[in-house]
C-alpha positions as CSV (number, residue, x, y, z in Angstrom):
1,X,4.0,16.2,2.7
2,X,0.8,18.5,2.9
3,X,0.5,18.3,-0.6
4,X,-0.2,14.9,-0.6
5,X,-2.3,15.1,2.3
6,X,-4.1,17.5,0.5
7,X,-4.7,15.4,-2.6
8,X,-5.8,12.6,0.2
9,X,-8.5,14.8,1.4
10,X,-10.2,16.0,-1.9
11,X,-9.9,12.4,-3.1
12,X,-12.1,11.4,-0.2
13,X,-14.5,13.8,0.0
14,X,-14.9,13.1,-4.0
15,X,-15.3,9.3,-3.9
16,X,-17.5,9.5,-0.6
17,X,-19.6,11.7,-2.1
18,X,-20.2,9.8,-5.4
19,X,-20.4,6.1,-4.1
20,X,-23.3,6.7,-2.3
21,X,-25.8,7.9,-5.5
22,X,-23.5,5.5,-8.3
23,X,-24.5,2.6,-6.3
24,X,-28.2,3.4,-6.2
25,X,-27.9,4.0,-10.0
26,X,-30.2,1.7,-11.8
27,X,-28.1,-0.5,-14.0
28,X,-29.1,-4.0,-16.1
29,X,-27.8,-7.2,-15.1
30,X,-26.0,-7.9,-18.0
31,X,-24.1,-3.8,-17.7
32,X,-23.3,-4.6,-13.8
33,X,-21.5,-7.9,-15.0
34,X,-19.4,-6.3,-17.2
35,X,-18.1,-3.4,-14.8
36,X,-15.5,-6.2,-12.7
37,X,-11.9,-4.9,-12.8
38,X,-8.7,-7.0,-11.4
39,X,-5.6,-4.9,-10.7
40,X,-2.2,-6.1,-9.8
41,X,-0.1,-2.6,-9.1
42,X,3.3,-1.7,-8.0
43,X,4.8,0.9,-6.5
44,X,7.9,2.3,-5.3
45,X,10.5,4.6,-4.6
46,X,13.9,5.4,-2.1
47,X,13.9,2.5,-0.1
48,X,10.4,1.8,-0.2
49,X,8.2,-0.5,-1.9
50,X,4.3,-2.0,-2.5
51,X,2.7,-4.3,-3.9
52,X,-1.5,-4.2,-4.2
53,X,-4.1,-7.2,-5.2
54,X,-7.6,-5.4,-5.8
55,X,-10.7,-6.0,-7.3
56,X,-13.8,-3.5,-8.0
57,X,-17.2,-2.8,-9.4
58,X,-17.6,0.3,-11.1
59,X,-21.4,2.0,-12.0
60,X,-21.3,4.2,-14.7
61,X,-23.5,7.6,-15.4
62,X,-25.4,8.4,-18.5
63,X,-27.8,6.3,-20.8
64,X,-25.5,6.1,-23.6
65,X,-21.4,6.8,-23.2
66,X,-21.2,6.4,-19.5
67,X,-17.6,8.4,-19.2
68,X,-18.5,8.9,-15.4
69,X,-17.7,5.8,-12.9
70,X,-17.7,5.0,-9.6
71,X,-18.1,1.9,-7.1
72,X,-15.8,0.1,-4.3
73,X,-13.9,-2.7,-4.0
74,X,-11.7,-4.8,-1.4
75,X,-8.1,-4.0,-1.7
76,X,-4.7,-6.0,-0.4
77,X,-1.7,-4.1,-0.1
78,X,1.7,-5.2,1.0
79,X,4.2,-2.5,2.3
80,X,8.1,-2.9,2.8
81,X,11.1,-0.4,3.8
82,X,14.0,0.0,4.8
83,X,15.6,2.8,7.8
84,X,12.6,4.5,7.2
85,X,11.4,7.1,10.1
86,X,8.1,6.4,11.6
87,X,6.6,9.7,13.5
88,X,4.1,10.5,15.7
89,X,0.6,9.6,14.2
90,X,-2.3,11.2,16.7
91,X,-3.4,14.2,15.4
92,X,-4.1,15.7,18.8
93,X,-0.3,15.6,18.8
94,X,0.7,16.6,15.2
95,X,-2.3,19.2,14.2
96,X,-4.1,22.2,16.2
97,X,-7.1,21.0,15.0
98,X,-8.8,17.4,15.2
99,X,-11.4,17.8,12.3
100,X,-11.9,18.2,8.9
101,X,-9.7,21.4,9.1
102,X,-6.7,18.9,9.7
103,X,-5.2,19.0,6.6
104,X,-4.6,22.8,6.7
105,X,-3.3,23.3,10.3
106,X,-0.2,24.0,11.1
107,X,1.6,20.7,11.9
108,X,3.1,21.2,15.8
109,X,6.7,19.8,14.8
110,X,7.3,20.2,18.7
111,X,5.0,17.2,19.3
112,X,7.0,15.1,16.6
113,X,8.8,11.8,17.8
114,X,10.4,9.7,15.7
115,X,11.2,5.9,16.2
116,X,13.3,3.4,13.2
117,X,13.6,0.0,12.3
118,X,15.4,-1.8,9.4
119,X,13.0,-2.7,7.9
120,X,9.1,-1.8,8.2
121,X,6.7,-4.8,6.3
122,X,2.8,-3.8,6.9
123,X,0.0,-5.9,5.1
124,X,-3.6,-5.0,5.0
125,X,-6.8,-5.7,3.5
126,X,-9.2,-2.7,2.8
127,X,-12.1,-2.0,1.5
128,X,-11.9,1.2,-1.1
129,X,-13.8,3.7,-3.6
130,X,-13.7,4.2,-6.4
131,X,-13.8,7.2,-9.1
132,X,-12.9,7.2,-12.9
133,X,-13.6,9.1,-15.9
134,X,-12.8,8.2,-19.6
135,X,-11.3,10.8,-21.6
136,X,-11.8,9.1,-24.7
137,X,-11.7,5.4,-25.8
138,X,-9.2,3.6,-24.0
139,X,-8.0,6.2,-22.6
140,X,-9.4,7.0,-18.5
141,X,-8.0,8.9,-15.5
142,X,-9.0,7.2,-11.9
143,X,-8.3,8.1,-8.0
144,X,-9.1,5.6,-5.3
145,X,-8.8,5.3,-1.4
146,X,-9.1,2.9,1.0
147,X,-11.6,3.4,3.3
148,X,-11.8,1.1,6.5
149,X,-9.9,-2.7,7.1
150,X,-7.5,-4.7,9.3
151,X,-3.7,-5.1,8.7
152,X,-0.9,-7.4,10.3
153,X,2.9,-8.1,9.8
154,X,5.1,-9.2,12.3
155,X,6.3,-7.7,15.3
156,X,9.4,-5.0,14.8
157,X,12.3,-4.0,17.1
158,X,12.0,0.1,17.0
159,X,14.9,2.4,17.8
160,X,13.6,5.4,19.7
161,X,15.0,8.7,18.3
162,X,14.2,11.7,20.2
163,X,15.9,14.5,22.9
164,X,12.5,14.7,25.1
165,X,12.7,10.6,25.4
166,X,11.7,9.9,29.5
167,X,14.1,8.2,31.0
168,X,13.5,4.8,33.0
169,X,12.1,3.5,29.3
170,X,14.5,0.8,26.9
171,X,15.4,2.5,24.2
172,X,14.7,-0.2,22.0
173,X,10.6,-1.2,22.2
174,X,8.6,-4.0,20.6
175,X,6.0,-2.6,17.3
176,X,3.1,-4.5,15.9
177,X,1.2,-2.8,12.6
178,X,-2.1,-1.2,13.6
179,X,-5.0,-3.8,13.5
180,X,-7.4,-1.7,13.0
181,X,-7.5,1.0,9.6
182,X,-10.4,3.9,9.1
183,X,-10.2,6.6,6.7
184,X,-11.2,9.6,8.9
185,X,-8.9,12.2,6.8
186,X,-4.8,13.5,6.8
187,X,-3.5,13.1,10.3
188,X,-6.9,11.8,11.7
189,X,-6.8,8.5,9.9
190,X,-5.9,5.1,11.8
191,X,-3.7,2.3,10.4
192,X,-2.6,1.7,6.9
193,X,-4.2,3.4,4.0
194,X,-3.3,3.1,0.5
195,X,-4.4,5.5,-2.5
196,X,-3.9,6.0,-5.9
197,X,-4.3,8.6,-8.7
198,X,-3.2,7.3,-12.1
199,X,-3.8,6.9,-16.2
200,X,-5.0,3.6,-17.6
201,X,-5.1,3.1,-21.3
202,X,-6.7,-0.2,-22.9
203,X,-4.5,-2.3,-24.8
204,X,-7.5,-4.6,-25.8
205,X,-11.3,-4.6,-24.7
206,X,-10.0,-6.7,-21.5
207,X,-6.5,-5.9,-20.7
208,X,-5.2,-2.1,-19.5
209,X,-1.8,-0.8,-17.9
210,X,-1.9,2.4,-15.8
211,X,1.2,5.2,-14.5
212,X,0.5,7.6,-11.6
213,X,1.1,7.8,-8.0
214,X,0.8,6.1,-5.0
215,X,0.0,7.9,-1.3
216,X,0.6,5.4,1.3
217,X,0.3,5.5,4.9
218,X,1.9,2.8,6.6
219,X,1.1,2.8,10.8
220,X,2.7,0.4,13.9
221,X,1.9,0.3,17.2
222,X,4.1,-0.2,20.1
223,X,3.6,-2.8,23.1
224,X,3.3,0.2,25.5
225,X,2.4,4.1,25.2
226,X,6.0,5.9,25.3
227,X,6.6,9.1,27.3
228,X,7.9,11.9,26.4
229,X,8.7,15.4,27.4
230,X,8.0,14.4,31.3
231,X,4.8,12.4,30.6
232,X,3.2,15.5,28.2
233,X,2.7,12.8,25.3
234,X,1.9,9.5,25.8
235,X,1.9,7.8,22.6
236,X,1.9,4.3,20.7
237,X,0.8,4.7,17.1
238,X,3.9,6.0,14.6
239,X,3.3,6.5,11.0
240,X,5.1,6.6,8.0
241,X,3.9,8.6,4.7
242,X,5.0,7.0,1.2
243,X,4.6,8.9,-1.7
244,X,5.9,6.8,-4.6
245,X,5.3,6.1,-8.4
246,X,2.6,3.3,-9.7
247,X,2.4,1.2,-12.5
248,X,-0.3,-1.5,-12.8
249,X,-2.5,-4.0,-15.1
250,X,-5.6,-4.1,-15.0
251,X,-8.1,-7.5,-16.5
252,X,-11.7,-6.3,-17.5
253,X,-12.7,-10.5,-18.5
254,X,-16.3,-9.9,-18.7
255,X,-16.9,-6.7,-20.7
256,X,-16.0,-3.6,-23.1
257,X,-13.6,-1.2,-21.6
């Protein structure tokens, strides 16, 4: 998965970097009306599948063509699978380093725990950049991320799975999604985080359907921190990593594409 991980981290570091001076960019009232986008997107793969309501403001660069946008946006994404493994989430577990150097560390596979249910629904609502260029009319290429929000679902039974379980512990514990999400990069993130890289072409001046890829995180939290290895790790945060194909529409109602 640290190829995906590593697509995660350039995307952020790309749209943090350009939301801050695109939204500072002086643009008419009349341009900044135009720039609202609707998206309903699907996703899915092996077991696994998500649904996502956004909207967003893009703020274009140049006088004239404007090929370069970016902006933010609030985000709803709905997550559902089935037997799907849920691992250890902390990176002070999963990574020797806790940083931006995250996503290139070796991943301690030692420190891995793994805990199952039949079937894993997390909901949340984030709020998300933003980048997208256009290749030529109708025709653009776009990545986005979630940046911080809240989830919720309902509560999960979670099978345990592990040799270095401590004993005196049920083997079956209660789960809750993470309330609280916050982009912070790979393993250091928190909660559920959706992400996109995809292709939109415009079938009209206000209706476009993109293809491309989905990187999901999807996190729970048990009722109590679970021991393991003699009391070593103490953990409650599990998270599962979907990587899964896109395709979405996208309504433009107030402007040109």
């Amino acid at each position: 998965m640290r190829f995906v991980e590593i697509y995660t981290i350039c995307l952020t570091f790309l749209c943090v970097s350009a939301i801050a001076p695109a939204t500072l960019a002086q643009e008419s009232p009349a341009r900044y009306y135009e720039q609202h986008y609707f998206d309903v997107a699907v996703s899915g793969g092996s077991g696994k599948f998500a649904g996502a309501l956004a909207w967003n403001h893009l703020h274009g660069f140049g006088k004239k063509q404007q090929r370069f946008k970016a902006g933010y946006g609030v985000r709803f994404t709905g997550f559902v699978a089935a037997n799907k493994y849920y691992t250890t989430a902390p990176a002070k577990y999963t990574s020797t380093e806790q940083n931006l150097g995250t996503i290139f560390s070796k991943t301690l596979q030692e420190n891995i725990d793994t805990i199952t249910t039949a079937t894993a629904a997390t909901y949340s609502v984030n709020l998300a950049v933003y980048l997208q260029y256009t290749l030529r009319p109708r025709l653009d290429i776009g990545v986005n991320i979630d940046l911080l929000g809240f989830s919720f679902g309902s509560e999960k039974r979670f099978n345990i799975l592990s040799s270095v379980y401590d004993a005196g512990q049920a083997p079956v514990q209660q789960a809750s999604p993470t309330s609280f999400n916050l982009l912070l990069t790979s393993d250091n993130d928190k909660g559920s985080l959706n992400s996109e890289f995809y292709i939109r072409y415009w079938l009209t001046e206000k209706i476009g359907i993109r293809a491309g890829y989905t990187f999901l995180f999807s996190e729970y939290r048990t009722k109590q921190n679970l021991s393991f290895d003699n009391g070593r790790i103490m953990n409650d945060r599990y998270r599962y990593k979907a990587a899964m194909a896109l395709v979405a529409v996208t309504f433009k109602p107030f402007g040109k594409s």
